[in-house]
C-alpha positions in Angstrom: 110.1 122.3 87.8 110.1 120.1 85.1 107.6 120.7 81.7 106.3 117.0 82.6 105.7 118.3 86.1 104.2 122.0 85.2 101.4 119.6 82.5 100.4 117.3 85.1 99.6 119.7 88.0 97.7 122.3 85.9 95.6 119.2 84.5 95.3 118.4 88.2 94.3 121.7 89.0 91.4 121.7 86.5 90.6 118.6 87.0 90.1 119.6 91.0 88.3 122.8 90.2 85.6 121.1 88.1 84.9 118.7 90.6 85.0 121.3 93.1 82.3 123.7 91.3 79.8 120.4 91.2 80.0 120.3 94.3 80.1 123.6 95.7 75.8 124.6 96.1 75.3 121.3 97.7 73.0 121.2 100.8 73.4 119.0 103.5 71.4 116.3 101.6 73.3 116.8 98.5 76.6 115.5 100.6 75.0 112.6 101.5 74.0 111.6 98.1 74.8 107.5 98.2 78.0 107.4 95.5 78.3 103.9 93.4 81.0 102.8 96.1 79.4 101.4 98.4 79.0 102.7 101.8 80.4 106.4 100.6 78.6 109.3 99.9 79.0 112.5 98.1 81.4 113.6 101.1 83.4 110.5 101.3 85.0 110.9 98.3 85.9 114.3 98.3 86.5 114.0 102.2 89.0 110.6 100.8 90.8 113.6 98.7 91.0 116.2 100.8 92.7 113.4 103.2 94.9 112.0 100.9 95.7 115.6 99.4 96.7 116.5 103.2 98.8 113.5 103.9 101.0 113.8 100.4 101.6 117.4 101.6 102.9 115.6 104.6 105.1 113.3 103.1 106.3 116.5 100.9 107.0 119.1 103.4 106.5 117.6 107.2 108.5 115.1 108.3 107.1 114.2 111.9 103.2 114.5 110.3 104.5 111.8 107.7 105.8 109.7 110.2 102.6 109.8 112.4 100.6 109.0 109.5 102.2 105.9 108.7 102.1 104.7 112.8 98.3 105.0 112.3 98.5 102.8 109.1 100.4 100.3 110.5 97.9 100.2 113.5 95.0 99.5 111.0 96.4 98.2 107.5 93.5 97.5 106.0 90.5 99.6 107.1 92.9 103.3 107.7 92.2 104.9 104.7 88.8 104.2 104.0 87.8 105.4 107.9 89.9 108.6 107.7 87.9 109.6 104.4 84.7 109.0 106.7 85.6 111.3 109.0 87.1 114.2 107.2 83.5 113.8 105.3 82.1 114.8 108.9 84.2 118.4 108.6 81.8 121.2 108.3 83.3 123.0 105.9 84.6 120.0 103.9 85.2 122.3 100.8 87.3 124.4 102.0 89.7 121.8 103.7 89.4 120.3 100.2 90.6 123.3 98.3 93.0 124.1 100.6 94.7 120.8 101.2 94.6 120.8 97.0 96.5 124.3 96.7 98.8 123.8 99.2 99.9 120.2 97.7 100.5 121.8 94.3 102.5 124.3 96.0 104.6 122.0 97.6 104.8 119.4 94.3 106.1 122.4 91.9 108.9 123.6 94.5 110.1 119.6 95.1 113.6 119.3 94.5 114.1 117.5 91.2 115.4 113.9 91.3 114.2 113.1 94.8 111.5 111.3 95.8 109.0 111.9 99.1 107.5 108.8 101.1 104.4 107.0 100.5 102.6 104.3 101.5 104.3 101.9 98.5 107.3 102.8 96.5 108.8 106.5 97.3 107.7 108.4 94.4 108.9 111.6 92.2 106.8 115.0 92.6 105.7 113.9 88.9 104.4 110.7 90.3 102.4 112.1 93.6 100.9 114.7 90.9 99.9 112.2 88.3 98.5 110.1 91.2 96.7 112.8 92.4 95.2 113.6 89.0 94.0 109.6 88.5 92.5 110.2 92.3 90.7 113.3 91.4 89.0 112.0 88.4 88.0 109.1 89.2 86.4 110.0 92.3 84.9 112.6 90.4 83.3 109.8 88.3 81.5 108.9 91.0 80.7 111.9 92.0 79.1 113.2 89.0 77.0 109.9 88.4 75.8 110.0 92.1 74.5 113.6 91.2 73.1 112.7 87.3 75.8 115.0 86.1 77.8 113.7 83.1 81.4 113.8 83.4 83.3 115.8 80.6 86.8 113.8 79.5 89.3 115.8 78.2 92.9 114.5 77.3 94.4 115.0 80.7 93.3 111.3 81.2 96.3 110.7 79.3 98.5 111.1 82.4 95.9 108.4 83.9 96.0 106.1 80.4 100.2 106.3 81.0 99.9 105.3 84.4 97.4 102.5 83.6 100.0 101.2 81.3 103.1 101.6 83.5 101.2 99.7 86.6 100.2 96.5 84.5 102.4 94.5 86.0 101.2 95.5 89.5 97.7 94.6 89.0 98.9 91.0 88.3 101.3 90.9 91.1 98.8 92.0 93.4 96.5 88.9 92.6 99.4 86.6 93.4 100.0 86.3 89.4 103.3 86.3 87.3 102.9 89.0 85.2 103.7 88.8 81.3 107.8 88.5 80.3 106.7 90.5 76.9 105.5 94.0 76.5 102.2 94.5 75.7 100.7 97.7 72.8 98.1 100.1 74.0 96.1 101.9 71.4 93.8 104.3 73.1 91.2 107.3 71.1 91.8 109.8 72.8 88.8 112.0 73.9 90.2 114.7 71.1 90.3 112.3 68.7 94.3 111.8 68.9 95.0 108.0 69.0 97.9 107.5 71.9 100.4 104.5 71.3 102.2 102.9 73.8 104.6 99.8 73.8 106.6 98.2 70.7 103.7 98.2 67.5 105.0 94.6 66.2 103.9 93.1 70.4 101.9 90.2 70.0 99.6 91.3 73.1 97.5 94.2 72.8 94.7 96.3 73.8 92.8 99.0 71.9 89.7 101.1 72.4 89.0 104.5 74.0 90.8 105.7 76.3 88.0 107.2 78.5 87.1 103.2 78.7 90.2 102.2 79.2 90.9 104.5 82.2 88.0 104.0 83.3 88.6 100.1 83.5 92.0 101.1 85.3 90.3 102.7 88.3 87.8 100.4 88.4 84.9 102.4 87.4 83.5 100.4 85.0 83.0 96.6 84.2 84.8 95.7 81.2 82.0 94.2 79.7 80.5 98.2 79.2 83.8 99.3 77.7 84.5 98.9 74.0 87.8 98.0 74.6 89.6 94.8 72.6 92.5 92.4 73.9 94.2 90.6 71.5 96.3 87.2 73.1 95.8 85.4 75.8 97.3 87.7 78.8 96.5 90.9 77.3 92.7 89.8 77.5 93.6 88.6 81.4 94.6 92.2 82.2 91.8 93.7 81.0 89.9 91.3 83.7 92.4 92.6 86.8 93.4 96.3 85.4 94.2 98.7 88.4 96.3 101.7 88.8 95.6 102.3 92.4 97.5 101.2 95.4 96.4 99.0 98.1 94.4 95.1 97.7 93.4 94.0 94.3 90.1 95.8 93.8 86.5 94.3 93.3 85.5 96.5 90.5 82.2 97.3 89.3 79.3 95.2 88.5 77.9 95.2 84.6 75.3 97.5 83.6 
C-alpha cells in the first residue's frame, strides 16, 4: 500500500467515524430528520453510503456482485442510485450495515494490488481513487447530515484530498454541461482549515480561483451556492467554473439555493 493510499483511507476512516458517532443515539425520528436534499432524510444519506460503500467492495473483491450491480444500472440509468439509497435507509439496523460495509471496503482498498484499477460506473479507477472518492462522499453527506441535525460540521485538512479532486475533475464539470472546457490550466489557492494555503496549477496561469478551501469544497459537492462562499475567480472561464463546479459522477448537478 502506497503512503498516498495509507493518508486517504485513515482520513476516510475518521471522517466515517465522526459521522457515524452523530448519528449513532438517533431514535426513529431522528432518521427521519428531512436533510437539505430534497426528498432524503437522515437515513438516506447514510443508507446512500452504506450502498455505495457495499457496491465499491463489489467492484474490489466480487466479480459476479459487480456485474449484477451494473445490469440493475443499466435497467434504470437515471433513478438506480438514488432508489437503492432509499431502501437500504429502510434496514433496521442501518448503522451497522454502515460500519460494516465501511470496514470491510478499507480492508479491501489497502490489500488492492498496486497499479490496477477495479470497475466503476465511469472511468476504472485506482484503490487511491475509490478511497479519495469515498472520503469526498462521506463528507459531504455528512454536511448534510450535521445541518439537518443543528450540529456544525468540524473541517479539518483531510478536505484536501476533496480540494485535489475538485481541481483534477474541472474539466468534467464542463464536459458534462455539453461545454468545451478551458485549453489552459487554471491556479487554485485554497486556506486551508489549518491555516496552510494549498497551491495548485502553474502560479504565472492567467485563470484563477482563491478562497477557503472549506468553501471551495463545499462548492465542488454542491453544498453551497457560490454566492455564500468567499471564493474569487479571476478571468473569464475560471469565474464560469465556479458557476458549474462538481466532483461527483453522474448529470450535472442543480446545486443549492442562496442563503
Amino acid at each position: 500500500m502506497n503512503d498516498v493510499l495509507t493518508r486517504v483511507l485513515a482520513d476516510l476512516t475518521a471522517e466515517g467515524d465522526r459521522l457515524e458517532a452523530l448519528v449513532a443515539t438517533l431514535d426513529d425520528a431522528g432518521w427521519r430528520t428531512p436533510t437539505p436534499a430534497v426528498g432524503w432524510d437522515v437515513a438516506a444519506q447514510v443508507g446512500h453510503l452504506a450502498w455505495t460503500d457495499e457496491v465499491a467492495l463489489a467492484a474490489a473483491t466480487d466479480q459476479a456482485r459487480w456485474d449484477a450491480h451494473v445490469l440493475e444500472a443499466i435497467a434504470d440509468p437515471t433513478g438506480y442510485v438514488d432508489q437503492q439509497a432509499l431502501v437500504v435507509a429502510r434496514d433496521a439496523d442501518l448503522g451497522t450495515r454502515w460500519r460494516t460495509a465501511r470496514r470491510e471496503l478499507a480492508v479491501a482498498l489497502a490489500a488492492y494490488p498496486r497499479g490496477e484499477k477495479m470497475p466503476w460506473f465511469g472511468p476504472p479507477m485506482s484503490a487511491t481513487s475509490m478511497a479519495t472518492a469515498r472520503l469526498m462522499e462521506t463528507w459531504a453527506h455528512s454536511l448534510d447530515v450535521h445541518e439537518a441535525l443543528g450540529r456544525a460540521a468540524e473541517d479539518t485538512d483531510a478536505i484536501r484530498h476533496v480540494a485535489h479532486l475538485a481541481v483534477r475533475t474541472r474539466d468534467f464539470a464542463f464536459g458534462v454541461r455539453g461545454l468545451e472546457p478551458p485549453a489552459e490550466p487554471f491556479r487554485v489557492e485554497l486556506v486551508a482549515p489549518s491555516g496552510a494555503v494549498w497551491a495548485f496549477g502553474p502560479d504565472d496561469a492567467t485563470q484563477a480561483v482563491a478562497g477557503s478551501a472549506a468553501d471551495f469544497c463545499r462548492l465542488a459537492t454542491q453544498r453551497v451556492h457560490r454566492a455564500d462562499t468567499d471564493l474569487v475567480a479571476t478571468g473569464p472561464d475560471a469565474d464560469r467554473w465556479l458557476d458549474i463546479a462538481q466532483c461527483f459522477a453522474g448529470p450535472a448537478g442543480a446545486g443549492r439555493a442562496p442563503r
